[in-house]
MARDO-73202 format. One record per residue (C-alpha): residue in three letters; x, y, z. Coordinates in steps of 0.02 Angstrom, whole numbers, plus 50000, padded with zeros to 5 digits. Layout:
BEGIN
ALAXYZ
...
//
This chain:
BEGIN
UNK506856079945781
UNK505506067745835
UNK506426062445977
UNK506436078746040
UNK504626082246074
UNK503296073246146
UNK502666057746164
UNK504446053346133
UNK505006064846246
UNK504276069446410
UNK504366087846352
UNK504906096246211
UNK506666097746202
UNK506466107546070
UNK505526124646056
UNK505346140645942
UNK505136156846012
UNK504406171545879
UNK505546188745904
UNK504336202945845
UNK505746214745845
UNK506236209845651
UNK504776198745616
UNK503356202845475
UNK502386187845422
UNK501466198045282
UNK503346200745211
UNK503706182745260
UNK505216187845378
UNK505146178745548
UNK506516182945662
UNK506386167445809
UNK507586158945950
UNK507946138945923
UNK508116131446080
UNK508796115346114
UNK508776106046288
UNK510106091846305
UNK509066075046261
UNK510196065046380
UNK510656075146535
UNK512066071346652
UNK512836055346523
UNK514316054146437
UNK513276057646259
UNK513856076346257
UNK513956083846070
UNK515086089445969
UNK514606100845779
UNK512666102645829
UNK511856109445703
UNK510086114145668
UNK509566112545498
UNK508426119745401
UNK507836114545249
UNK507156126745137
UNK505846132244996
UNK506076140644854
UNK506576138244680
UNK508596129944707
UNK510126133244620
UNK510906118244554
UNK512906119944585
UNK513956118244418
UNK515256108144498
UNK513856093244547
UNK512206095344478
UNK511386083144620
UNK511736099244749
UNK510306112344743
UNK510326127644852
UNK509096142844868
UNK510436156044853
UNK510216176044934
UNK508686184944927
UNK507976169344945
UNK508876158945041
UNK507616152245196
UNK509066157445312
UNK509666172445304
UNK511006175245448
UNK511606154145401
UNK513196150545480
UNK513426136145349
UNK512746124745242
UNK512896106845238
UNK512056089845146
UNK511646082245294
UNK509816072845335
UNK509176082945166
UNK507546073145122
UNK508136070844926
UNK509896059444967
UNK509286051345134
UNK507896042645070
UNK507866028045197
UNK506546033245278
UNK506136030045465
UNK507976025645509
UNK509186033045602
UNK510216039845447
UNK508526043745358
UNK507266056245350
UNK505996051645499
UNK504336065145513
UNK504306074745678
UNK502326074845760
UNK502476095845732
UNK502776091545540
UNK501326096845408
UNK501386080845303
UNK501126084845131
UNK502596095745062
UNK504406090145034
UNK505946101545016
UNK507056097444868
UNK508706106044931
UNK510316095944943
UNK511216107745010
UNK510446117345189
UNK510836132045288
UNK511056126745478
UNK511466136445648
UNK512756129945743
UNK512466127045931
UNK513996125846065
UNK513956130846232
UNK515346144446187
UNK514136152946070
UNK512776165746138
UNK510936167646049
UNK511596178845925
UNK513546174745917
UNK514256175745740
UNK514836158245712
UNK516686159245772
UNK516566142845913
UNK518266141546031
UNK519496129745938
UNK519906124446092
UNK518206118346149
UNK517856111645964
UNK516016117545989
UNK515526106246114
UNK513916104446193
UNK513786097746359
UNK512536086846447
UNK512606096346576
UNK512766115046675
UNK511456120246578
UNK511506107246434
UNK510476121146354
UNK510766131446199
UNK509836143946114
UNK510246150345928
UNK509426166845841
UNK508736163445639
UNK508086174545552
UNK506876168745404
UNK506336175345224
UNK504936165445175
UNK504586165544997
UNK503126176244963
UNK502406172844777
UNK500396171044762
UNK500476172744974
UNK501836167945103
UNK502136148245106
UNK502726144545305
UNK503486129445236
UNK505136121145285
UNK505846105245369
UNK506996105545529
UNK508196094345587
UNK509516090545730
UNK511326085845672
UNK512626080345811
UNK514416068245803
UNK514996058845951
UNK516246045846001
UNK516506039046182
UNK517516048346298
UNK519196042546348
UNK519446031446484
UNK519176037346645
UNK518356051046615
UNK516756058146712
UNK515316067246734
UNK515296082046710
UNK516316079146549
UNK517316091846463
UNK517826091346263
UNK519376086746303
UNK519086071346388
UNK518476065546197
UNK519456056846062
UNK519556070745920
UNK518676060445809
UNK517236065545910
UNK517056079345815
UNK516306079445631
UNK517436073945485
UNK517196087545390
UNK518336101545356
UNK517196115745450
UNK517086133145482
UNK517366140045322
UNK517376159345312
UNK517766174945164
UNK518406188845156
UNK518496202745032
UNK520376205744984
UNK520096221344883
UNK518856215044772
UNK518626227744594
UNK516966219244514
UNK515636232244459
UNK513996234244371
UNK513116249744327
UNK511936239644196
UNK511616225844086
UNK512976230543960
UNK514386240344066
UNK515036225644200
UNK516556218044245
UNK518196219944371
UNK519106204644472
UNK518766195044625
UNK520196196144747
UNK519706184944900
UNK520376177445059
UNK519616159345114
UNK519836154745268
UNK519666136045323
UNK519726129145488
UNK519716110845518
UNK519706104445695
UNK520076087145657
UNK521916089045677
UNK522836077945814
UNK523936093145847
UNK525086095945693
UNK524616111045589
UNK525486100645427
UNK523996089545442
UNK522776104645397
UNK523096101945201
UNK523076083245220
UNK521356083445304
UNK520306092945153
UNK520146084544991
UNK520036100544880
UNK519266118444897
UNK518206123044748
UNK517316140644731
UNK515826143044608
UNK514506156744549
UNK512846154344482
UNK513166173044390
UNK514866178044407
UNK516176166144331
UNK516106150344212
UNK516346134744316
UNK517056129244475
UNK518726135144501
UNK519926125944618
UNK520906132344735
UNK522736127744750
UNK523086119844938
UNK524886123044925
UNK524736141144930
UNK523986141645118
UNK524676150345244
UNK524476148145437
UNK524256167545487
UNK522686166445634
UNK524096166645786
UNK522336165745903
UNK521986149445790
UNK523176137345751
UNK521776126445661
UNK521286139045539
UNK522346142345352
UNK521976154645239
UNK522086152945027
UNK522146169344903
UNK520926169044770
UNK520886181344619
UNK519766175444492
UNK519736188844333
UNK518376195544207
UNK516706191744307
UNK515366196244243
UNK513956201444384
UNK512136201244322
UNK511686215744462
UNK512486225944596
UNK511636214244744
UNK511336195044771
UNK512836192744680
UNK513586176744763
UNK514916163944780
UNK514786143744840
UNK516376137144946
UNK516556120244947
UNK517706112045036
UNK517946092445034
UNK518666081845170
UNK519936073045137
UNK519566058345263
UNK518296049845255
UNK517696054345077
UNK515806050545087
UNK514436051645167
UNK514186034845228
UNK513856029445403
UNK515336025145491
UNK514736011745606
UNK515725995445595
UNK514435981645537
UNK513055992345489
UNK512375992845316
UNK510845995445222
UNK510816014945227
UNK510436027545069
UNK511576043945073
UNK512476054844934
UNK513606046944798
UNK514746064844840
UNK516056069044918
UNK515706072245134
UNK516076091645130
UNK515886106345204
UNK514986123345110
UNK514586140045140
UNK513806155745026
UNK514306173145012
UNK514006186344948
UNK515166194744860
UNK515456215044849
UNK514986222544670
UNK515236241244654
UNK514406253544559
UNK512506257444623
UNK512306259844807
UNK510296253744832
UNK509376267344927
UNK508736265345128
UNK506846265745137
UNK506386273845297
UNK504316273845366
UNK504746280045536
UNK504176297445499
UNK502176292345489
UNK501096293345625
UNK500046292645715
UNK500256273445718
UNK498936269045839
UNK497246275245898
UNK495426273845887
UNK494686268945707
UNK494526275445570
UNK496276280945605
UNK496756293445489
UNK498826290145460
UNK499926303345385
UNK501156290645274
UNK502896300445272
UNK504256294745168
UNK505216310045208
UNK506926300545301
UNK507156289145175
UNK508956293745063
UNK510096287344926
UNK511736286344954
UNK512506288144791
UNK510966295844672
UNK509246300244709
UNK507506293844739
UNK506386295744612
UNK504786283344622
UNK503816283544815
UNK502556268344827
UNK501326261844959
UNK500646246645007
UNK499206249345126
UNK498896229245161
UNK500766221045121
UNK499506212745000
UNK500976215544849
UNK500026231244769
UNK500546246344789
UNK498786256844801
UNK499746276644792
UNK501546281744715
UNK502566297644703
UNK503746304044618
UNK504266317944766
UNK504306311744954
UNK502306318144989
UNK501526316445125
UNK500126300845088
UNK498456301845233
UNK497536286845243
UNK496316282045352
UNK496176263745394
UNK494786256045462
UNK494866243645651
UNK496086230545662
UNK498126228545637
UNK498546233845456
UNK500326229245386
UNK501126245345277
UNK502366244245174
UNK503326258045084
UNK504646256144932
UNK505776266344852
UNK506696267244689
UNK508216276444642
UNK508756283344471
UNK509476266544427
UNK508076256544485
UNK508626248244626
UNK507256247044772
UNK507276245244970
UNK505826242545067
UNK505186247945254
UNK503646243345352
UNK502486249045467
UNK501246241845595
UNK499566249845601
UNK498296248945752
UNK496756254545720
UNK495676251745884
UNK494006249145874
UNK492616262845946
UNK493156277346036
UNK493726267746189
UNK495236258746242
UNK494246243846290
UNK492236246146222
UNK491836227646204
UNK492226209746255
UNK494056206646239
UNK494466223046183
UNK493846220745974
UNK492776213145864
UNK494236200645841
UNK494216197846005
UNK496106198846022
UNK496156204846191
UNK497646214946155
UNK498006232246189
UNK499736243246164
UNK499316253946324
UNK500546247046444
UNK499896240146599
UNK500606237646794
UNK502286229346802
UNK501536229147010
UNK500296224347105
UNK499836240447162
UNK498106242347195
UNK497566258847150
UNK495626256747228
UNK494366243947243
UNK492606245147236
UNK491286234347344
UNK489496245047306
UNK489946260047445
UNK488716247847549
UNK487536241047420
UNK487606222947389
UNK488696221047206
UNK488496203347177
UNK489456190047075
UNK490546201446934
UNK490526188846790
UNK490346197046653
UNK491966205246550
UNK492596223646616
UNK492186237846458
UNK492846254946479
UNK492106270346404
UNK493076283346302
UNK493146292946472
UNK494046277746528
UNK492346275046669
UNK492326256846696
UNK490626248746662
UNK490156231146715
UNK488486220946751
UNK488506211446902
UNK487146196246944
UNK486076209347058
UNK485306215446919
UNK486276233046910
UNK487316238346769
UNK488846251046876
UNK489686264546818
UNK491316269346904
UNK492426284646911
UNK494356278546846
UNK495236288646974
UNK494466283947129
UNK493276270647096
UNK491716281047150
UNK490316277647068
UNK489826287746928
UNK487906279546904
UNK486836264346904
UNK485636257146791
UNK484496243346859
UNK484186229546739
UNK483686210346718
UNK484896203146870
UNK485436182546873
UNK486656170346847
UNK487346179346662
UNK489206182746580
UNK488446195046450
UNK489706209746425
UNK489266225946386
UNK489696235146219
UNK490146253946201
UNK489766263446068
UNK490706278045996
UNK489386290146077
UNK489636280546241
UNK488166272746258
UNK487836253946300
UNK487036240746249
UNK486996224746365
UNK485926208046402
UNK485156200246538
UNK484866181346583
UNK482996183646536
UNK483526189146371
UNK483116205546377
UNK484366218546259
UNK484506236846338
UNK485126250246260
UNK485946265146384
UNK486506280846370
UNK488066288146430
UNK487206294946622
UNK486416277746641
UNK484796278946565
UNK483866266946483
UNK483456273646290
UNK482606256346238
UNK482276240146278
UNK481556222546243
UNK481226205446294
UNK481596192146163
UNK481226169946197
UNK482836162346147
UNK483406161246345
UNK485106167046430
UNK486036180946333
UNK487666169646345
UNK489076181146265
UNK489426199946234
UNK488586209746092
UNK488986216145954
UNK488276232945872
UNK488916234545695
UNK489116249145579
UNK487426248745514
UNK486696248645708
UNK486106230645674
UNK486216220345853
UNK487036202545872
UNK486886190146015
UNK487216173546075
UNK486006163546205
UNK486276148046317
UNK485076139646208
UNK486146138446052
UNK485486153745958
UNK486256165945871
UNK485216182345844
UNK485406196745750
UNK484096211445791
UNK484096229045694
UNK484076247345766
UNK482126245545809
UNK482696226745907
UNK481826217745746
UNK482386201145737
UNK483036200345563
UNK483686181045572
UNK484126169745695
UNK485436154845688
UNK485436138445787
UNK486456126945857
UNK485836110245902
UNK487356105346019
UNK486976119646124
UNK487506136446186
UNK488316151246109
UNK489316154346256
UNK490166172246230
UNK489756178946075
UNK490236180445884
UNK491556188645814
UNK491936200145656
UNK493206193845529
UNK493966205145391
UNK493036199845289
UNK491406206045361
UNK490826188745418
UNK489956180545569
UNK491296167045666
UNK490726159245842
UNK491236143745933
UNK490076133646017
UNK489536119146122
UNK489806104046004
UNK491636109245977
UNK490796117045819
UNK491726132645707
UNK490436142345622
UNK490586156445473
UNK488996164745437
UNK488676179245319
UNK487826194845353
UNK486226187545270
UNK486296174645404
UNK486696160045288
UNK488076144945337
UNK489656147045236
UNK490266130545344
UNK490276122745495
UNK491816113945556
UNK491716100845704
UNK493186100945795
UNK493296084345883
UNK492286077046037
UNK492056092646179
UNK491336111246201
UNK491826126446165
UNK491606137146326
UNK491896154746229
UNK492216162546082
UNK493576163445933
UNK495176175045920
UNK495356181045760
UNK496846182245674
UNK497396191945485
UNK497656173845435
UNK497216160345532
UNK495736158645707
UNK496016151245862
UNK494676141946000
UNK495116135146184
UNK494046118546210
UNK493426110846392
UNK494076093646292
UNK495926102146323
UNK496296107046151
UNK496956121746087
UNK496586123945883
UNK496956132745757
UNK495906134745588
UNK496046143145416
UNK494506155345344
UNK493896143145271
UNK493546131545410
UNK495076118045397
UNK495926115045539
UNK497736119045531
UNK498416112845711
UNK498086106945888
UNK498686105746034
UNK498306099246187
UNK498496110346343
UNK497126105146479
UNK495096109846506
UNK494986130646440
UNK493836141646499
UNK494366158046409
UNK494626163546240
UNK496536164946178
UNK497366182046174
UNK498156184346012
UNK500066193246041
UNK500756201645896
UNK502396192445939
UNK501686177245847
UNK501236167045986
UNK499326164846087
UNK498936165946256
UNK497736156346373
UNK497676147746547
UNK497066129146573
UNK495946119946702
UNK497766110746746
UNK498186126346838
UNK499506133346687
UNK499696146446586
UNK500176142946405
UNK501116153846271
UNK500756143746102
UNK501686146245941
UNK500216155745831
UNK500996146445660
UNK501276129245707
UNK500186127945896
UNK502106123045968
UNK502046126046133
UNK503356140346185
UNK503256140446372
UNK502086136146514
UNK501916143646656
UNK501286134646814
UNK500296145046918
UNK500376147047128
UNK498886142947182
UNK496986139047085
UNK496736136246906
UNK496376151446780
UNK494846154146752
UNK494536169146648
UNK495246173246458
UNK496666183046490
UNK497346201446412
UNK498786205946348
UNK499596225646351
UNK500816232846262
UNK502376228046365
UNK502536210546368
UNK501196205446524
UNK499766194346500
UNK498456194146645
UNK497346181246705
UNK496376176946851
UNK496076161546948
UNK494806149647033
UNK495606154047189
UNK495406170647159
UNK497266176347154
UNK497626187846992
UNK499236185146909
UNK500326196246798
UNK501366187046692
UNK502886189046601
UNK502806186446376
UNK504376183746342
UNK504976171846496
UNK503346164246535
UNK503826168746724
UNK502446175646835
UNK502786194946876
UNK501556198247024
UNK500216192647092
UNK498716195647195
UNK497336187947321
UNK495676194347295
UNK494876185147401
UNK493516174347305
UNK493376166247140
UNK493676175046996
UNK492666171246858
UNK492596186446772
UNK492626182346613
UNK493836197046555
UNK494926210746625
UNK495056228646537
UNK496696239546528
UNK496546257946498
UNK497836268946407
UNK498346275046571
UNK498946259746630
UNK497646252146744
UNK497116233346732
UNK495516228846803
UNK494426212546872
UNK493036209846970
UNK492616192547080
UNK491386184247137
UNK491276193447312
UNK490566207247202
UNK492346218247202
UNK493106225847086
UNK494866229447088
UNK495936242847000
UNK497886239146978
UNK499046251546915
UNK500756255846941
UNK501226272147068
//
């Protein structure tokens, strides 16, 4: 699909949106939506049979009937809900590479990994099919996709990624389409009917199963057996109008198992019969096929092939063009089933019961199994995962109750079941664990700096106060917004005073006067409520909970840049201006101090899972340092600055440059993609929808694919440029604020803007907060600070 994304195309024609209703990327299951924009709007070059392909990666099945085609059959086929398979563009036949009818590398391809499949599930796109159509396209319309009104189509896949030794994300994509010219006279906009029928694919096509009163069983390795009794129904829309041509178009239909039956076995075209009267394209064939022999009650499957009759091969068919390298086969068309096998009925899994799911850390869960069932025996083994990490750390024989506690951050559970045969199910859970006793007690909201909450913030922009000083002079609010586990919101402003404000009315609760200046340190709340905060002298203060100051002291290493940290054994870490990072203990005793020669720390480390040190910093340099204060590496990421911190992800972390890249890098400091999105000021908000958040100096907002850096929508803003690292809450809004000083609410899914709001100066608060209660709140640079939440 190089064609279809940039710098071949102005923009990408082609994007990838995660669903994270069905997605689990510990289990390797990614639910997404394909979309595809028309590459030629308003000409005649409409298609016909688009298909997306993927091409997958796991162990393949050879087929008996011709070796040369090798499939990853159910569980783990790539592409689960396929609506075909086919041996188009596959990177093992069309080896002539960099051609049209070869296998050319897209710019969002990892280079480095080839698939070895033949034979490739696809979705088929047509403008009669929705997102998440079953693939049943209008004969009459011969899935057509139009150049025009929209010339857009979107198709739902849903993904098992194999998962041995860790999840692999690997597969190739590409975009299949057949086209002739239209007939004479026709015009835009053009309809399928104004094409030749040799416009569509010459391939016998939607091929389809049914289960005819099937009798094959297995109860175990030594009692199996029974008859297949099928229906398979072909449709071939290559037909010129006389249903007597149907047989005369397909060159054979063969049927195969890998486990089932010796051998293909083909099917006999003169038994067809024309019974669809809503189809007249589509015959149907009996098949009984006697004495299987399943090897288990499930994945138990069956290959359809079905070869065209006309033209035989795979070969280009372009007058005068030669040269090209495709399959010595037979051009067909194939789908896999699978096929029902009676006996065992596997048991349902069922989590739900557990809670609570999310709160402050440690979280103390109570793991229920209680709802799961067997349909057709009984349950009899119980296990947990507590990481999706593939070990199960507590089983049961009876459906107990399991607590856990788990520790800050997102945890993946997993529960499985076995039943008195040993067939297994699985279910999952999601696990936040928030960090402190706050909803928001740090720098975009956790030590991973995710700046993701699930409280759900104002769909409005209803402003529920604002807050000026009651008279005094506020100053410049540049620092992040922290709330306390009262939900009070606490900020520093460049006077010098560290305020305390009431969440219901915005009065304020306290002050606390300390070093004042030009400064973006955030404040950090521990689980006692107390604060810790720096000043542009450098000075650390620790506060308690009414606003007075329990300790404090001056250190040389300039500007407090970032927020600190306060870790669990009351050690201290800061960054400065000057390129320093600094960690202090209880008593403020420097214990070491790292620096950067390129320059500043600008907002702070972060804490990875793994109990290291990670901070971006001027230099475009990626550091991991242990608690000992020792380098584990340092990766440079290209000319540029980085003007705040990293997000950290369970697998991978993410940095905003001021060079206008976006990247993306492993633990162990390689960089795994970039993109390039514009100057960033802000750090990226990490969605558990699989995609990152931030706003650019080009005046957009950005929603990048967390995997591949893919850019899934952009969002141009009214008016200024954002300036701030944005928040996310837990219904699909991601806030930002703007140069201009207008706030904006905007919209996950669509990448629309919701709301938004003039606040009358420039924001450059460096984060907003959201509560559990709903309220979102920024400060400016007139020294306001404004509370939004919905009436």
């Amino acid at each position: 699909v190089n064609f279809l994304h940039p710098p071949i195309s102005p923009i990408h024609m082609l994007t990838i949106s995660i669903d994270p209703i069905g997605t689990n990327f510990p289990a390797g299951q990614v639910a997404c939506n394909v979309t595809i924009n028309h590459p030629f709007p308003a000409t005649q070059f409409c298609g016909f049979d688009v298909l997306g392909i993927v091409m997958g990666e796991h162990t393949g099945y050879p087929n008996v009937g011709e070796p040369a085609i090798v499939a990853s059959h159910p569980p783990y086929c790539l592409l689960q809900n396929a609506d075909g398979w086919t041996r188009w563009w596959n990177q093992t036949e069309f080896t002539t590479y960099g051609t049209l009818f070869g296998y050319i590398e897209g710019p969002k391809a990892v280079p480095g990994w080839d698939s070895t499949h033949t034979l490739n599930a696809f979705k088929y796109f047509s403008d009669d099919l929705g997102e998440d159509g079953p693939f049943d396209p209008d004969p009459n319309a011969r899935g057509f996709f139009s150049s025009t009104d929209p010339g857009i189509n979107t198709r739902r896949y849903e993904l098992q990624f194999p998962g041995f030794g860790g999840v692999q994300f690997h597969f190739k994509y590409a975009v299949s389409a057949s086209w002739v010219a239209p007939l004479d006279g026709a015009q835009a906009p053009f309809t399928a009917d104004e094409y030749p029928i040799s416009a569509n694919m010459p391939e016998a096509y939607l091929v389809y199963l049914v289960d005819n009163g099937s009798t094959a069983f297995y109860e175990n390795e030594s009692t199996y057996g029974g008859d297949l009794n099928l229906l398979v129904e072909v449709r071939d829309w290559q037909l010129d109008g006389n249903l007597s041509t149907v047989p005369v178009e397909i060159g054979g239909i063969f049927i195969e198992s890998p486990t089932l039956f010796p051998g293909p076995v083909e099917l006999n075209l003169g038994s067809a019969v024309y019974n669809d009267p809503f189809n007249d394209t589509a015959i149907t064939l009996p098949v009984l096929i006697e004495d299987v022999s399943p090897t288990s009650s499930e994945n138990q499957v069956v290959i359809v092939t079905v070869k065209s009759g006309h033209p035989t091969t795979y070969e280009p068919q372009i007058p005068g063009i030669t040269g090209f390298d495709f399959p010595d086969g037979d051009l067909a068309a194939y789908r896999i089933f699978n096929v029902p096998i009676g006996g065992n009925i596997k048991p349902v899994a069922d989590a739900s019961a557990s809670s609570p799911l999310q709160g402050p850390s440690p979280l103390q869960v109570n793991l229920d199994p209680s709802l799961s069932y067997d349909p057709d025996g009984v349950i009899v083994l119980y296990e947990w995962d507590f990481e999706s990490d593939g070990t199960y750390d507590v089983s049961t024989y009876t459906p107990d109750v399991i607590p856990h506690s788990f520790s800050t951050g997102i945890h993946y559970v997993e529960l499985r079941v076995t039943d008195n045969v040993d067939a297994t199910d699985t279910d999952n859970l999601i696990i936040d664990a928030a960090g402190g006793s706050s909803d928001w007690p740090m720098f975009h909201k956790d030590l991973a700096r995710t700046g993701r909450t699930t409280a759900i913030g104002p769909s409005t922009n209803n402003i529920k106060w604002s807050f000026d000083g009651d008279g005094s002079q506020v100053g410049e609010i540049l620092c992040g917004i922290v709330l306390d586990s009262q939900n009070r919101v606490i900020f520093r402003s460049s006077s010098g005073i560290l305020w305390c404000l009431d969440p219901l009315d915005g009065s304020g609760a306290w002050t606390c006067a300390v070093s004042g200046g030009y400064g973006y340190s955030t404040p950090y709340i521990e689980d006692d409520d107390s604060i810790w905060v720096g000043g542009p002298d450098c000075t650390l203060y620790h506060i308690d909970s009414g606003g007075n100051i329990l300790w404090s002291q001056n250190y040389s290493y300039g500007n407090m840049a970032g927020a600190t940290i306060v870790q669990d054994d009351g050690s201290i870490l800061f960054g400065t201006w000057s390129g320093y990072l600094v960690k202090v203990n209880a008593s403020g005793v420097v214990e070491w101090e790292v620096y950067n020669s390129a320059g500043a720390v600008c907002s702070g480390p972060g804490i990875g899972e793994d109990g290291n040190i990670y901070m971006a910093t001027y230099g475009n340099r990626v550091y991991s340092i242990d608690q000992d204060g020792n380098e584990n590496w340092m990766t440079v990421c290209g000319p540029g600055d980085f003007g705040s911190t990293l997000s950290l992800g369970p697998d991978y972390m993410y940095a905003a440059s001021f060079n206008g890249t976006v990247y993306c890098l492993d633990y162990n400091g390689n960089i795994v993609w970039d993109t390039t999105v514009g100057e960033c000021r802000g750090v990226p908000a990490l969605g558990l929808d699989g995609k990152i958040y931030i706003g650019s100096m080009n005046g957009n907002a950005y929603a990048l694919n967390a995997l591949n850096g893919d850019i899934e929508w952009t969002c141009p803003l009214l008016s200024g440029v954002p300036s701030t690292s944005g928040v996310l809450d837990g219904a699909g809004h991601f806030y930002i604020g703007s140069q201009l000083g207008d706030f904006y609410c905007i919209n996950t899914v669509t990448g629309t803007i919701v709301w938004q709001y003039a606040t009358g100066s420039t924001i450059y608060c460096i984060s907003p907060a959201i509560s559990s209660d709903g309220a979102v709140y920024v400060g400016n640079n007139g020294g306001i600070l404004f509370a939004f939440q919905d009436q």
